[in-house]
C-alpha positions as CSV (number, residue, x, y, z in Angstrom):
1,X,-66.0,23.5,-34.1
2,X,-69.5,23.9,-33.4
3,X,-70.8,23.1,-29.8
4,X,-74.2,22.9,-28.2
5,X,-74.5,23.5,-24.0
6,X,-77.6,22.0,-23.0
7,X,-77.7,23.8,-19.4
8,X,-80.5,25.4,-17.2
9,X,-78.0,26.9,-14.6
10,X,-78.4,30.7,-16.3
11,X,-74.9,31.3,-14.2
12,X,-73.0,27.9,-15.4
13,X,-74.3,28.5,-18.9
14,X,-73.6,32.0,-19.2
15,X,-69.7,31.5,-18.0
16,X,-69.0,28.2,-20.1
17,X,-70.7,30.0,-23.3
18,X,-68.3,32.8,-22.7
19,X,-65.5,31.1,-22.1
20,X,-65.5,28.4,-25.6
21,X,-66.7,31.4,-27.7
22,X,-63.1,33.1,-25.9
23,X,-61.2,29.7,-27.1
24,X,-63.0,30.0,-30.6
25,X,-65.4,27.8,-30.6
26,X,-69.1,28.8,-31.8
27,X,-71.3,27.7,-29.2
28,X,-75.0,27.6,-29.4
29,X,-77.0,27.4,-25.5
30,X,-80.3,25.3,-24.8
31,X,-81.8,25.2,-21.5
32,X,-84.6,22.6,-21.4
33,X,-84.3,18.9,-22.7
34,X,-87.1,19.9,-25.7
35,X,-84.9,22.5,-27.0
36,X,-81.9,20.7,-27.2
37,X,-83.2,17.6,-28.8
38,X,-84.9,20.3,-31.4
39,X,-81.8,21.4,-32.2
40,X,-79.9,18.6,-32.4
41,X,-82.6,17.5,-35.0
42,X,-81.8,20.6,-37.2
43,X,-78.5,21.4,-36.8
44,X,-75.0,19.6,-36.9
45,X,-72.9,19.4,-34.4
46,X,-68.9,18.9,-33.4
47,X,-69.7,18.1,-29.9
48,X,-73.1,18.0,-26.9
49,X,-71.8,19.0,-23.3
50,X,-75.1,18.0,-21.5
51,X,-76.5,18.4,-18.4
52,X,-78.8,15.7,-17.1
53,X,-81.0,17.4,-14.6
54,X,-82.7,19.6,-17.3
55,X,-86.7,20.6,-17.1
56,X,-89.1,19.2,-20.0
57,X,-86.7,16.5,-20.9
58,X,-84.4,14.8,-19.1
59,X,-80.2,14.6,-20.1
60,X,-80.4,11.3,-20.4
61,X,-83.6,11.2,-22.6
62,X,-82.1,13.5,-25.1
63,X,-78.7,11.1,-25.3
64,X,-80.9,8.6,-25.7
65,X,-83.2,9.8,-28.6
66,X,-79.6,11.4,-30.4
67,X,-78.2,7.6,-30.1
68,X,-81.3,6.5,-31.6
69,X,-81.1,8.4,-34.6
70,X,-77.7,7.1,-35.1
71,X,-75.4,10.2,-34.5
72,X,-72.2,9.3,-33.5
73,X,-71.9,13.5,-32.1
74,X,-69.3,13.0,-29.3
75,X,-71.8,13.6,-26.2
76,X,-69.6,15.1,-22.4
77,X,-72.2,14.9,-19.5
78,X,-71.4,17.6,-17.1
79,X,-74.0,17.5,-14.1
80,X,-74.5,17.3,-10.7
81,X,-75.4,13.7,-10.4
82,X,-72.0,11.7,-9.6
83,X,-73.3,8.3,-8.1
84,X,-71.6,5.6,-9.9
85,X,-75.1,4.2,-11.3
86,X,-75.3,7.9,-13.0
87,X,-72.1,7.3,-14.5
88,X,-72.8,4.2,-16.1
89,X,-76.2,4.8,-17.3
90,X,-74.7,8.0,-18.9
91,X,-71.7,5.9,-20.2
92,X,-73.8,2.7,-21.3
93,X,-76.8,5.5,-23.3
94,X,-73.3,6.6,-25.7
95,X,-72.2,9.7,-23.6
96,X,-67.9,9.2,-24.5
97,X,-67.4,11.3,-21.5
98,X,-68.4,12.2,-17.8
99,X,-68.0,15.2,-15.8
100,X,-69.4,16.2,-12.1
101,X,-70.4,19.3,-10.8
102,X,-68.6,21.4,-9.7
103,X,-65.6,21.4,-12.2
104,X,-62.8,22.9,-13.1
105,X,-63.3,25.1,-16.2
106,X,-59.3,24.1,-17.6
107,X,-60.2,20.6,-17.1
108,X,-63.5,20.7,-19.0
109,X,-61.9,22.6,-21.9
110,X,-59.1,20.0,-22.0
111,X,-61.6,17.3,-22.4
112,X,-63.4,19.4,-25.0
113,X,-60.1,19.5,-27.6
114,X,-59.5,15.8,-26.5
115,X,-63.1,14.6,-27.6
116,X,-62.2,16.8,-31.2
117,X,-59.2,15.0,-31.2
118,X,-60.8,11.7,-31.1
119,X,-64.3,12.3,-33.6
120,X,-61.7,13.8,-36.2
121,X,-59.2,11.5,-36.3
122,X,-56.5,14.1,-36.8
123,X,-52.8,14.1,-34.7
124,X,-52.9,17.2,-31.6
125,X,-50.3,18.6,-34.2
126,X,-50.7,20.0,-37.4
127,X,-48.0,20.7,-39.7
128,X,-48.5,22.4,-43.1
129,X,-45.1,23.9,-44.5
130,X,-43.5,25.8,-42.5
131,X,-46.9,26.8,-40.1
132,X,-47.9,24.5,-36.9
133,X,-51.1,24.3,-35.8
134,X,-51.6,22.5,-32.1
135,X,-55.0,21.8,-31.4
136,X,-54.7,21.1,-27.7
137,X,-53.9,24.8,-26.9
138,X,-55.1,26.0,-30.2
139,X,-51.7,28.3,-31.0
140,X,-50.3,28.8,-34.3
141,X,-46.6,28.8,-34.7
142,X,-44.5,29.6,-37.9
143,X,-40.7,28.3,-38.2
144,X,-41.6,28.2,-34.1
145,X,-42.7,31.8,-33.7
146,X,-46.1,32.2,-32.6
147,X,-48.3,33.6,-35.0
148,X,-50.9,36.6,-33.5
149,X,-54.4,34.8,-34.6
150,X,-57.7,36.3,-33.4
151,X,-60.0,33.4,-32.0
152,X,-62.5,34.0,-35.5
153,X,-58.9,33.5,-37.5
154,X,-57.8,30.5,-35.6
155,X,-61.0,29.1,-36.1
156,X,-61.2,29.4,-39.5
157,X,-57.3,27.7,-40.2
158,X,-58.2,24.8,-37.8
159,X,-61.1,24.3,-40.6
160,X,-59.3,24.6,-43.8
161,X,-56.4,22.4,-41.9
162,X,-58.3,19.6,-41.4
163,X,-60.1,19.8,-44.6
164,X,-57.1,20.7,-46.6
165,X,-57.3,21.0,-50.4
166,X,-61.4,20.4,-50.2
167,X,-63.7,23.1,-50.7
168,X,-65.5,24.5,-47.9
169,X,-68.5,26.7,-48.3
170,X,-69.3,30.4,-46.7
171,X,-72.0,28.9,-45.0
172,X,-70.5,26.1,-43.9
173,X,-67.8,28.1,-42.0
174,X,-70.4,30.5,-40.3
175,X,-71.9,27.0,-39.5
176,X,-68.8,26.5,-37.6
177,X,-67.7,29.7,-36.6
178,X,-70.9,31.1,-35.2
179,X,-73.6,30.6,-32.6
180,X,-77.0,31.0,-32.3
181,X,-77.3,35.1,-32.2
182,X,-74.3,36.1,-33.9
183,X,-75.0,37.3,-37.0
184,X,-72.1,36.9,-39.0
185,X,-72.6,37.2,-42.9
186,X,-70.7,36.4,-45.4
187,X,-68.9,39.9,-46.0
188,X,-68.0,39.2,-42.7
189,X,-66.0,35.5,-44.1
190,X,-64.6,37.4,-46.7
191,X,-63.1,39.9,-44.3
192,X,-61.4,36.5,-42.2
193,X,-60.4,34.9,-45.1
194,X,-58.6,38.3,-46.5
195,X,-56.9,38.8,-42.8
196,X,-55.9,34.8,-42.3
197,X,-54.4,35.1,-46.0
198,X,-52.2,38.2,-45.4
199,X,-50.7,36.5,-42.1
200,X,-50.1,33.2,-43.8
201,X,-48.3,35.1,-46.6
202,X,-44.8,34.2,-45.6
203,X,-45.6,30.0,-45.1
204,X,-46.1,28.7,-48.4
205,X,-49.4,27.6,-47.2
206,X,-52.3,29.4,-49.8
207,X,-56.1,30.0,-49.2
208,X,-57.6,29.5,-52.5
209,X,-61.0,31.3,-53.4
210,X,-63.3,29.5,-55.3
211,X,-65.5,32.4,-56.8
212,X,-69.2,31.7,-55.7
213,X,-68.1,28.6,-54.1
214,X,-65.9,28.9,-51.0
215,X,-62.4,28.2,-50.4
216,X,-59.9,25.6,-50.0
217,X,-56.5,25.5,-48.2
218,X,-53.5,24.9,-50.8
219,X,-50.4,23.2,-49.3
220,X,-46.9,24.6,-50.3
221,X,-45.5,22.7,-53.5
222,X,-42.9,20.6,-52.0
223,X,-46.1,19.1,-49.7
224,X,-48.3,18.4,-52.9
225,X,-45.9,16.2,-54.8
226,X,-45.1,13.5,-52.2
């Protein structure tokens, strides 16, 4: 999942960036209203958590200008700005969620997998053979043991399980993985892919490579023929 912060608090931006990237989530940071709407004009994203009091262009100008391009990218306003009027303007623009300042990190996070939850359609639970995936506290568990995943590795299964048995390129998973300023290349995937494989040995569940291509998750047999 790939996330943009549009924050000019150095402080707030610094700690939230820190703290998805921790959960595995690639997060790329804008702090001014200009930047963000550039990038939201050249990149693709999961999910905006947006601040409204931003210099050069205003929160709510940049929800407003994503709307009218018709993205349906799940927008969360977090600011300072907690008057009811704030709320619905926010709300009536096509933010899907509202949060004031100051917040509770646990809470914001919780609202972040519940907005994922919601734009993708997909259950909180996974199940793929014998492996569990839960996306509200993003653990992997096999025959109910928990399975030892580094954030990179659980972000890379979360993508193959929700696009199961379609291809997905190298770049489109350092699309998803990465951030702005991590330089991640596609050795790098290969590396992931090789570790993920090796831990998912004993589940049935297979990570097919697609020389050139990408890869694609393969369910166990007894999956594929109902």
């Amino acid at each position: 999942m790939r996330i943009l912060l549009a924050e000019d608090d150095r402080i707030i931006a610094d700690g939230l960036c820190r703290s998805l990237r921790q959960a595995g989530y690639a997060v790329d940071c804008a702090d001014n209203g200009m930047a963000a709407d550039t990038a939201l004009m050249t990149n693709a994203y999961d999910l905006v958590i947006l601040d409204l009091g931003l210099p050069r262009l205003s929160g709510l100008d940049v929800l407003r200008r994503l709307r009218a391009r018709n993205s349906t990218t799940p927008v969360l306003i977090l600011t300072a700005l907690d008057g009811v009027d704030d709320r619905v303007r926010g709300l009536d623009l096509g933010a899907d969620d509202y949060m004031a300042k100051p917040f509770e990190l646990v809470e914001l996070e919780a609202r972040v997998r519940a907005l994922s939850r919601r734009s993708s359609g997909t259950a909180t639970i996974i199940q793929c053979g014998s492996l569990t995936f839960d996306q509200n506290d993003r653990s992997a568990l096999v025959n109910g043991e928990m399975l030892e995943l580094s954030a990179r590795e659980l972000g890379l299964l979360e993508i193959l399980l929700l696009r199961a048995r379609r291809l997905v390129s190298k770049d489109q998973l350092v699309d998803h993985l990465c951030g702005w300023g991590e330089e991640v290349s596609h050795n790098a995937i290969e590396v992931y892919v090789h570790r993920l494989r090796k831990k998912l040995e004993s589940t049935g569940v297979n990570i097919i490579t697609v020389r050139g291509l990408g890869y694609y998750l393969e369910k166990p047999a007894e999956e594929r023929r109902h």
